[in-house]
One Martini backbone bead per residue (centre of mass of N, CA, C, O) as a GRO file, in nm:
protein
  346
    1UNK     BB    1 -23.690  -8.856   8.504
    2UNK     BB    2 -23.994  -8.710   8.373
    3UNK     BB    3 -24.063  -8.498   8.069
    4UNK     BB    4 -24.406  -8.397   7.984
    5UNK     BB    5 -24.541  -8.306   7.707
    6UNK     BB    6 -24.766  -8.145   7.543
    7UNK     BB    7 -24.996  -8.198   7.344
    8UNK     BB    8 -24.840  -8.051   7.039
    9UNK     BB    9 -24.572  -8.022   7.095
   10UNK     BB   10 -24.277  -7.812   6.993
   11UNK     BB   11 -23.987  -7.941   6.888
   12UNK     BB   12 -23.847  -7.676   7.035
   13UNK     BB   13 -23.960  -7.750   7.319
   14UNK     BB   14 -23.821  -8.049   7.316
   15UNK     BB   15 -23.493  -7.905   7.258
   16UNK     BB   16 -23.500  -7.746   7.528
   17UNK     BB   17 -23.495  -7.925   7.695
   18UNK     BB   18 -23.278  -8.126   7.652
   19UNK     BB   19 -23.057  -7.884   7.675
   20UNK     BB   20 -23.096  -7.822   7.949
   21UNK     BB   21 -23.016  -8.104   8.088
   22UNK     BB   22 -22.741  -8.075   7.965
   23UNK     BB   23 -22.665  -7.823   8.121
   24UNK     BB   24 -22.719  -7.977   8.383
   25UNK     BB   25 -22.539  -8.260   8.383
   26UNK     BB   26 -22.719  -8.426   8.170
   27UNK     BB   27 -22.904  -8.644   8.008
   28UNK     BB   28 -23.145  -8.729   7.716
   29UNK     BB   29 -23.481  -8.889   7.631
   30UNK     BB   30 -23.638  -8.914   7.371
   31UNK     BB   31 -24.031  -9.017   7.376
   32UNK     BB   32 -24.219  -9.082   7.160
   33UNK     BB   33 -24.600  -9.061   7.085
   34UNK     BB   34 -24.908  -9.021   7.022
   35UNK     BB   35 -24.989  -8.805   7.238
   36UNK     BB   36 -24.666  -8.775   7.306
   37UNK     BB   37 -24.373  -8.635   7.469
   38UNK     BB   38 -24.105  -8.761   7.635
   39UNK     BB   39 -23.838  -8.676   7.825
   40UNK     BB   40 -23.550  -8.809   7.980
   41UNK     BB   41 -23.356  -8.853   8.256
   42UNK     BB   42 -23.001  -8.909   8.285
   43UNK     BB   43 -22.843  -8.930   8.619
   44UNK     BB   44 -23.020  -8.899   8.895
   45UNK     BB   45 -22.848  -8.776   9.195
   46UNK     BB   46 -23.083  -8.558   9.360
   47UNK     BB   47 -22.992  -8.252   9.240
   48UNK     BB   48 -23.266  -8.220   9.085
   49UNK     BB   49 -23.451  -7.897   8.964
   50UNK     BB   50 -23.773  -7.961   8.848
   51UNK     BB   51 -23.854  -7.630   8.816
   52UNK     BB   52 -23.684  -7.567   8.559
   53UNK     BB   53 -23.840  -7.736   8.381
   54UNK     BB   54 -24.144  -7.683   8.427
   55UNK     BB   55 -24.114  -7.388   8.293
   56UNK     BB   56 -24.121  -7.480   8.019
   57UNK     BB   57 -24.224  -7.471   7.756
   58UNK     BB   58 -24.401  -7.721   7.696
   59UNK     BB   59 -24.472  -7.856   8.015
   60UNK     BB   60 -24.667  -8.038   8.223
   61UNK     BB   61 -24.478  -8.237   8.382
   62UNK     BB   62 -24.380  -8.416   8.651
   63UNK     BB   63 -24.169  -8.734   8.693
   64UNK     BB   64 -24.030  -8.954   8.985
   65UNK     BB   65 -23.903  -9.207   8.962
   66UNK     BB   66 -23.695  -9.111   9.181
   67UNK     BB   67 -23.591  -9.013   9.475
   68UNK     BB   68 -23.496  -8.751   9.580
   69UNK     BB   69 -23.346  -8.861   9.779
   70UNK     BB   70 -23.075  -9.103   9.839
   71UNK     BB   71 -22.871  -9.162  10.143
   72UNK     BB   72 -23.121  -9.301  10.289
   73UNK     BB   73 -23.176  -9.537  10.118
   74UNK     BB   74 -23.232  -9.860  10.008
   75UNK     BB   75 -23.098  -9.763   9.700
   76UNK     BB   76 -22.820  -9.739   9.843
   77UNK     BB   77 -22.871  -9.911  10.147
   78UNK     BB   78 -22.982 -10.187  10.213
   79UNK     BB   79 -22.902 -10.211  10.478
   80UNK     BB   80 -22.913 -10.125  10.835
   81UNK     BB   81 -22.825  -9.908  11.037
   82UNK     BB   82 -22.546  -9.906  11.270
   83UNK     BB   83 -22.545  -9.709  11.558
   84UNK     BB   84 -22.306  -9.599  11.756
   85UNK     BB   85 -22.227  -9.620  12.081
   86UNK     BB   86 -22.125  -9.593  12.344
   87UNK     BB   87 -22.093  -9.883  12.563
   88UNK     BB   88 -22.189 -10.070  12.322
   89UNK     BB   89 -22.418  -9.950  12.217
   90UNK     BB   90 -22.693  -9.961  12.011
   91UNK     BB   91 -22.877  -9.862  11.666
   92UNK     BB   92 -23.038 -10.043  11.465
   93UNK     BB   93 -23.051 -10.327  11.604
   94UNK     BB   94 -23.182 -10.595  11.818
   95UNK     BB   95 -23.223 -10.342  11.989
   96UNK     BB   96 -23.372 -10.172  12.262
   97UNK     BB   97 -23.361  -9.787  12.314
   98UNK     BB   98 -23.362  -9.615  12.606
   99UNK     BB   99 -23.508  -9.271  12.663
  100UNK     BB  100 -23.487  -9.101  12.957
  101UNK     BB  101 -23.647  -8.809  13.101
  102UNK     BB  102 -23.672  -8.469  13.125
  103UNK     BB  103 -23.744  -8.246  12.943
  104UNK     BB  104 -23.606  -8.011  13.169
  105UNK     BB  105 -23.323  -7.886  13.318
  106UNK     BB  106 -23.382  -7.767  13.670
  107UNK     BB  107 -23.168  -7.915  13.852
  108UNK     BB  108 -22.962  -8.101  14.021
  109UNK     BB  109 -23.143  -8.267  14.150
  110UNK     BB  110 -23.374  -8.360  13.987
  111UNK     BB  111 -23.142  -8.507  13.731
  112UNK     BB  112 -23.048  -8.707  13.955
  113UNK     BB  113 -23.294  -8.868  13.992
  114UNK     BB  114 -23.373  -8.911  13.802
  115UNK     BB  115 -23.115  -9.070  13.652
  116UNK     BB  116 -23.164  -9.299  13.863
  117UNK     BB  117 -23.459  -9.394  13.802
  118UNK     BB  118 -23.385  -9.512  13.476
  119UNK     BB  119 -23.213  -9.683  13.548
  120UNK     BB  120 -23.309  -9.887  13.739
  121UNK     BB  121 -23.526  -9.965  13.507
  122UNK     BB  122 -23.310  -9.943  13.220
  123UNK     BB  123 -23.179  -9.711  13.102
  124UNK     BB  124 -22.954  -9.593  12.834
  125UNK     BB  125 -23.062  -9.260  12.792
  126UNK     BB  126 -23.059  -8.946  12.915
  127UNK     BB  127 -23.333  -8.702  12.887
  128UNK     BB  128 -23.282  -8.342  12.827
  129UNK     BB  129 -23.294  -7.996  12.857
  130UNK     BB  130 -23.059  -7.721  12.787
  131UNK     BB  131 -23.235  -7.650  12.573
  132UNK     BB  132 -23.559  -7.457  12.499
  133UNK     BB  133 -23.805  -7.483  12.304
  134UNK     BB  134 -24.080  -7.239  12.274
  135UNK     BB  135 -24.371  -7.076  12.206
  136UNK     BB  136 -24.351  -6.912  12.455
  137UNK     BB  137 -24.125  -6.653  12.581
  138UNK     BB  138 -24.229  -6.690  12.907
  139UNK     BB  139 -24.109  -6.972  12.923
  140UNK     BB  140 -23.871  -7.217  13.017
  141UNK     BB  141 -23.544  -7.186  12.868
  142UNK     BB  142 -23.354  -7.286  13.019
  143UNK     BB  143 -23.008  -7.340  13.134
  144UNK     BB  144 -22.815  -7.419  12.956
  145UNK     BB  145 -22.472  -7.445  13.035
  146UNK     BB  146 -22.562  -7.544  13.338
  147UNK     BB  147 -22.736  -7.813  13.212
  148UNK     BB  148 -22.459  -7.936  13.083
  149UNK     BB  149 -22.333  -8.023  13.330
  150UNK     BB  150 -22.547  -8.178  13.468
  151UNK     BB  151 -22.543  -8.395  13.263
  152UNK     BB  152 -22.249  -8.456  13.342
  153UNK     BB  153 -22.280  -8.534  13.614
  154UNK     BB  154 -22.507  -8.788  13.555
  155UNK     BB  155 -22.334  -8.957  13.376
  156UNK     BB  156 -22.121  -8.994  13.585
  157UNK     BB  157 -22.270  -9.154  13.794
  158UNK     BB  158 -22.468  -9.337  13.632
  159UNK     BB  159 -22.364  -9.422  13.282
  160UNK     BB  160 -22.554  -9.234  13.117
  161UNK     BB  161 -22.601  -9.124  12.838
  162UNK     BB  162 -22.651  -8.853  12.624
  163UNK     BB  163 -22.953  -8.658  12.545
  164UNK     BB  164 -22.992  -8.295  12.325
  165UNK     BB  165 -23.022  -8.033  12.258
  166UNK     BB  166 -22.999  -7.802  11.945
  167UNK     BB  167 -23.062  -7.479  11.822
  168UNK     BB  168 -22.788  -7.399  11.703
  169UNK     BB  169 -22.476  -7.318  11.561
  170UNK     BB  170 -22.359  -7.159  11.824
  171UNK     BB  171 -22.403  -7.413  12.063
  172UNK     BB  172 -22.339  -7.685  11.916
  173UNK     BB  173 -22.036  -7.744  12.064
  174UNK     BB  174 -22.125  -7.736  12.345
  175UNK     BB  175 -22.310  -7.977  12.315
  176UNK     BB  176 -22.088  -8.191  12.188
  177UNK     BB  177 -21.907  -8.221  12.462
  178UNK     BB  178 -22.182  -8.358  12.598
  179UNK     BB  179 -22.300  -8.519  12.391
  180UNK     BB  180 -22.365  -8.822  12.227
  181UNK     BB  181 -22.614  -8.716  12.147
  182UNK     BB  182 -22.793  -8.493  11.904
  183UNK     BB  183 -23.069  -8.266  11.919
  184UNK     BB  184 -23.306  -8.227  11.639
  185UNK     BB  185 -23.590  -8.055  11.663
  186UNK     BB  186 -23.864  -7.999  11.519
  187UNK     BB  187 -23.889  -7.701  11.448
  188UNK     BB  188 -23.528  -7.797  11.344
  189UNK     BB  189 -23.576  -8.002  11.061
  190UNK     BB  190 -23.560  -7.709  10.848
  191UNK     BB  191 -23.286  -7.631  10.945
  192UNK     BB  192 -23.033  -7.645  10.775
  193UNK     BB  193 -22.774  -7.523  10.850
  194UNK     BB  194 -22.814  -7.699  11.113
  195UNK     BB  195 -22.748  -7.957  10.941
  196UNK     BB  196 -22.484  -7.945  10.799
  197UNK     BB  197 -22.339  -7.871  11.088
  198UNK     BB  198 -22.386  -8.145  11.194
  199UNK     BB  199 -22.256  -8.332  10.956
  200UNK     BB  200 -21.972  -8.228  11.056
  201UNK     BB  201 -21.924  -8.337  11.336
  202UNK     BB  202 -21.988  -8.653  11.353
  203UNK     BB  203 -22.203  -8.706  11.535
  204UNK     BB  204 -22.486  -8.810  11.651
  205UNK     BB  205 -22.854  -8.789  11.541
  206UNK     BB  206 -23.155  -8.678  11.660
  207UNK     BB  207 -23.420  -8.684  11.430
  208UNK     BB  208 -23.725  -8.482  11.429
  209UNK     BB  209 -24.028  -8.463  11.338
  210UNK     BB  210 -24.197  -8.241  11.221
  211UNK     BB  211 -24.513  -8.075  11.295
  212UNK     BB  212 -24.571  -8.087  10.950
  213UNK     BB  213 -24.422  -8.378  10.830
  214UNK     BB  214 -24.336  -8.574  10.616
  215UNK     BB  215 -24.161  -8.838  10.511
  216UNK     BB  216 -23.992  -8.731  10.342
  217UNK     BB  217 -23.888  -8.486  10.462
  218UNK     BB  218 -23.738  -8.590  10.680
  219UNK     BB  219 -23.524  -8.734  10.471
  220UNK     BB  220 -23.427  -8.483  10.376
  221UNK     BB  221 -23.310  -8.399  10.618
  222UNK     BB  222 -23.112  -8.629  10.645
  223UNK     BB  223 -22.950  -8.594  10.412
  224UNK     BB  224 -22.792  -8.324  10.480
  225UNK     BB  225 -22.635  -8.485  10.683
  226UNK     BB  226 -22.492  -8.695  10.504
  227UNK     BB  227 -22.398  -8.537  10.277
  228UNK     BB  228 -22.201  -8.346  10.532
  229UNK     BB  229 -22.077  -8.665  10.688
  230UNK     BB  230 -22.320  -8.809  10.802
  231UNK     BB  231 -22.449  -9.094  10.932
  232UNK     BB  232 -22.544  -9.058  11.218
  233UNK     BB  233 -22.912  -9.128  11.204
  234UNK     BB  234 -23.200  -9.103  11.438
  235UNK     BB  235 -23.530  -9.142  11.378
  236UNK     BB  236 -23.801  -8.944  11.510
  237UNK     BB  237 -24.179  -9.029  11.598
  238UNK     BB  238 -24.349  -8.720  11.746
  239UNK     BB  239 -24.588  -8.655  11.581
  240UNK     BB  240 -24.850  -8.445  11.460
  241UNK     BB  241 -25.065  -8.278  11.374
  242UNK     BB  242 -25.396  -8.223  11.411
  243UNK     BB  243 -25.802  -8.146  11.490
  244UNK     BB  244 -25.778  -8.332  11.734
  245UNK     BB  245 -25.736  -8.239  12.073
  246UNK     BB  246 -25.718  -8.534  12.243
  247UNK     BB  247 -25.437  -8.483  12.144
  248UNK     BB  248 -25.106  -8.339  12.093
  249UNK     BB  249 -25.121  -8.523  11.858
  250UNK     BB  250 -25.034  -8.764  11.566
  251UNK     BB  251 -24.900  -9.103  11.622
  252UNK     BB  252 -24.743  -9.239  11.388
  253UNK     BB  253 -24.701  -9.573  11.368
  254UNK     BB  254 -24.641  -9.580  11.032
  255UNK     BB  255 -24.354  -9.445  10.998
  256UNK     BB  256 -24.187  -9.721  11.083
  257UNK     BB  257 -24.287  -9.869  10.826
  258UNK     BB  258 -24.202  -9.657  10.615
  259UNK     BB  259 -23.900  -9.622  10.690
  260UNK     BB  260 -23.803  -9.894  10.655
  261UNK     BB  261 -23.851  -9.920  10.342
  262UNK     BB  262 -23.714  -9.650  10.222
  263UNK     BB  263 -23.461  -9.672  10.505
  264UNK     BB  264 -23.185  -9.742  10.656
  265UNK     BB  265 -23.277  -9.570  10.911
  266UNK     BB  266 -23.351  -9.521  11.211
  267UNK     BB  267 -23.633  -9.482  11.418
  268UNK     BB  268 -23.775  -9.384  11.691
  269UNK     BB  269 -24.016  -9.342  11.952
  270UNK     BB  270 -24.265  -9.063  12.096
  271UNK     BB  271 -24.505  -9.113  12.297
  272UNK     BB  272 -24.526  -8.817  12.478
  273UNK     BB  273 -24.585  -8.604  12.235
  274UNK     BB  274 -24.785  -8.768  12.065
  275UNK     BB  275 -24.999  -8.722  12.327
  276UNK     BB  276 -24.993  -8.537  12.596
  277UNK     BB  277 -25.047  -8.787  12.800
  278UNK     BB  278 -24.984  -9.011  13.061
  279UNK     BB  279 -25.212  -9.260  12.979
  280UNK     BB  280 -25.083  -9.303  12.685
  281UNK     BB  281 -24.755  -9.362  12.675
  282UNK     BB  282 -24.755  -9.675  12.733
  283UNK     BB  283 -24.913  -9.793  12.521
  284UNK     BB  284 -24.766  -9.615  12.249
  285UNK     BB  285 -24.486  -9.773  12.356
  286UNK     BB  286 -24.609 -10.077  12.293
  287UNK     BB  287 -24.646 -10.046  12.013
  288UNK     BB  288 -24.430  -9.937  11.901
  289UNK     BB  289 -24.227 -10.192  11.961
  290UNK     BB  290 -24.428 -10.394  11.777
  291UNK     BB  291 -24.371 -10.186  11.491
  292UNK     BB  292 -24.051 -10.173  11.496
  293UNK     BB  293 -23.905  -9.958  11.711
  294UNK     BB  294 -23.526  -9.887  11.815
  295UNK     BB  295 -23.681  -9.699  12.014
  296UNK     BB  296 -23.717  -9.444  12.293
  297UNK     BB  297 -23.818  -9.130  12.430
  298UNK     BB  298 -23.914  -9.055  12.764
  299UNK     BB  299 -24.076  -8.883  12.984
  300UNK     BB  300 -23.936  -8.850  13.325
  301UNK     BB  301 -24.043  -8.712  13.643
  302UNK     BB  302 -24.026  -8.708  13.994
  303UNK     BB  303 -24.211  -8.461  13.971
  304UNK     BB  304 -24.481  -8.343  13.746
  305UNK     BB  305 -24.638  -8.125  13.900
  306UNK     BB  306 -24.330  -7.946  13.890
  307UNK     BB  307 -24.309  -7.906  13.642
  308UNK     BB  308 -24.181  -7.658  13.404
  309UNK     BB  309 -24.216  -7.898  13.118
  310UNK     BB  310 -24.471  -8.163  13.041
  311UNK     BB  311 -24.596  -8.288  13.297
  312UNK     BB  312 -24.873  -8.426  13.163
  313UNK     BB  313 -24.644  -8.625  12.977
  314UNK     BB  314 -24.492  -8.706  13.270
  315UNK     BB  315 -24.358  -9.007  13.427
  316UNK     BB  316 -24.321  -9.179  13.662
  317UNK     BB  317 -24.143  -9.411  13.815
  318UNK     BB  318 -24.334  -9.624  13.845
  319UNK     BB  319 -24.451  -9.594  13.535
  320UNK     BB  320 -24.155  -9.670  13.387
  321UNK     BB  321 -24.085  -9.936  13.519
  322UNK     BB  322 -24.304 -10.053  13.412
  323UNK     BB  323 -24.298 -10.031  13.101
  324UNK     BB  324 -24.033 -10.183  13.093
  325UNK     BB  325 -24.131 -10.462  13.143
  326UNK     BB  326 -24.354 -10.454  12.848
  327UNK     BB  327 -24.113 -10.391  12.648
  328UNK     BB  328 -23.975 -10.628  12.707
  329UNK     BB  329 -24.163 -10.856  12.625
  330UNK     BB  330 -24.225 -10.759  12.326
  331UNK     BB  331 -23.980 -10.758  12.209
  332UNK     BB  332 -23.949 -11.110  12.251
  333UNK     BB  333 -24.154 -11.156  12.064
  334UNK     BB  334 -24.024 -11.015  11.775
  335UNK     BB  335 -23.696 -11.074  11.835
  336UNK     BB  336 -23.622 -10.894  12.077
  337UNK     BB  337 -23.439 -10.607  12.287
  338UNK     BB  338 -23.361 -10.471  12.571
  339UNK     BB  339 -23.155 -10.233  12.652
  340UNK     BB  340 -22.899 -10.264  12.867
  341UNK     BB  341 -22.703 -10.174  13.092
  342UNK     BB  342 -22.330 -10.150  13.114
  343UNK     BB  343 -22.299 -10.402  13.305
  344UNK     BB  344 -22.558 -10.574  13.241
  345UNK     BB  345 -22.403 -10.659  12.961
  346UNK     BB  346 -22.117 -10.754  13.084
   0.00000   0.00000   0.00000
């Protein structure tokens, strides 16, 4: 970190940055020139409050030398981490991993012809809410503890893994009992709270980009998990909020080649989400996978027409046959695979 300080400040105030620097357990590093001087932060291990040093008198600037994130870098963790999952399943190796299901758990029958519409055309990991965060309070909030038991007969039944979302930290243990990952949904991007709980769990953890988050607030997010002492942290793109009406999202498929540059984790994409229409789904099912995310989200309903939430941007089952043939395709395009159910894979 460079702390610019104003063209003629004086000795005084160049002498007290650098006393907070030490007081703050780091280095200080005055850089005098012509027009101004600077003074570096030596030892910046990314939990500097940079709005303190901000504050002080001749103080122009803060510059980031290094990114305020750490432990989700590529400069901390060169190689590409890769999540296990039961059944040796793997996110972020050679793998693509296709997560598909219901928006949210509505009844016994609904969740179990669902999972095994998904997994006959090839999904190896069944997703469905059995808490939903809704913008109104009148829409249908999820089965609760009575859906997670049902994705529990569901992956009985099929042996497919479970994603499913945790909305807070007094469910979060119910969460954990059944899902194999847990998701932490973009409203709860930057619930910390709820983030730190996470991270002391240490099951595997799917983290979705906020309604209006940059890919730094992401990453900063996931550090949250990190730093709480969980590694097993998977990155999904479901799209910003825009201007134009015409999708429910931006789809930002530039966000999966800006992460893997960044971060070490994986990353996988919602093209659901993304767009909120079903016949965006499958064509921006195929870039993602194109532009090398990990794994894919994808919602998936028995029949779309009654479902209680999402039913606009989800798939018949057999468009979602298609996409998974045509996912496969391009997959071995460049050099990777779609991931098959665990027997297939025996």
């Amino acid at each position: 970190m460079l702390i610019v300080m104003r063209h003629g400040a004086p000795e005084e105030d160049i002498s007290r940055v650098a006393a907070t620097i030490e007081e703050m357990g780091y280095q200080a590093r005055a850089m005098p020139g012509k027009q101004r001087t600077t003074v570096g932060l030596v030892g910046n291990d990314g939990r500097v409050d940079g709005s303190r040093l901000a504050a002080l008198p001749g103080v122009q600037e803060i510059i980031h030398v290094t990114k305020p994130y750490k432990q989700v870098s590529r400069e901390w963790k060169a190689e590409t981490t890769v999540v296990r999952l039961r059944n040796g399943l793997t996110v972020g190796g050679d793998e693509v991993v296709v997560m598909a299901g219901p928006c949210s758990v509505e009844s016994e029958q609904q969740i179990l012809e669902a999972a095994r519409a998904v997994r006959e055309a090839g999904a190896t990991v069944l997703r469905a809410g059995a808490y939903k965060p809704r913008s109104s309070p009148y829409s249908f909030q999820g089965l609760g503890r009575a859906g997670l038991e049902l994705l529990a007969r569901a992956r009985e039944e099929t042996g497919l893994l479970i994603v499913t979302e945790a909305m807070d930290a007094e469910e979060m243990d119910f969460v954990a009992e059944t899902a194999d990952i847990i998701q932490i949904g973009a409203r709860n991007m930057q619930n910390y709270s709820l983030l730190k709980r996470a991270g002391r769990l240490g099951k595997p953890i799917l983290l979705k980009r906020g309604l209006s988050a940059t890919i730094q607030e992401l990453l900063l997010s996931a550090e949250y998990i990190l730093a709480a002492g969980n590694p097993n942290v998977i990155l999904c793109e479901r799209g910003v909020r825009g201007f134009d009406p015409a999708t429910r999202n931006i789809f930002d498929l530039s966000a999966i080649a800006v992460v893997h540059g960044l971060s070490h984790l994986p990353i996988i994409a919602d093209p659901s989400h993304g767009t909120g229409h079903r016949d965006m789904v499958i064509p921006m099912a195929r870039a993602a996978v194109a532009a090398g995310a990990d794994g894919l989200l994808v919602e998936v309903h028995p029949s779309p027409d009654r479902a209680l939430s999402d039913g606009a941007q989800s798939l018949y089952p057999e468009q979602f046959d298609r996409m998974m043939k045509e996912a496969r395709l391009i997959a071995e395009a460049i050099g990777r695979r779609v991931a098959e159910p665990a027997e297939i894979r025996a």
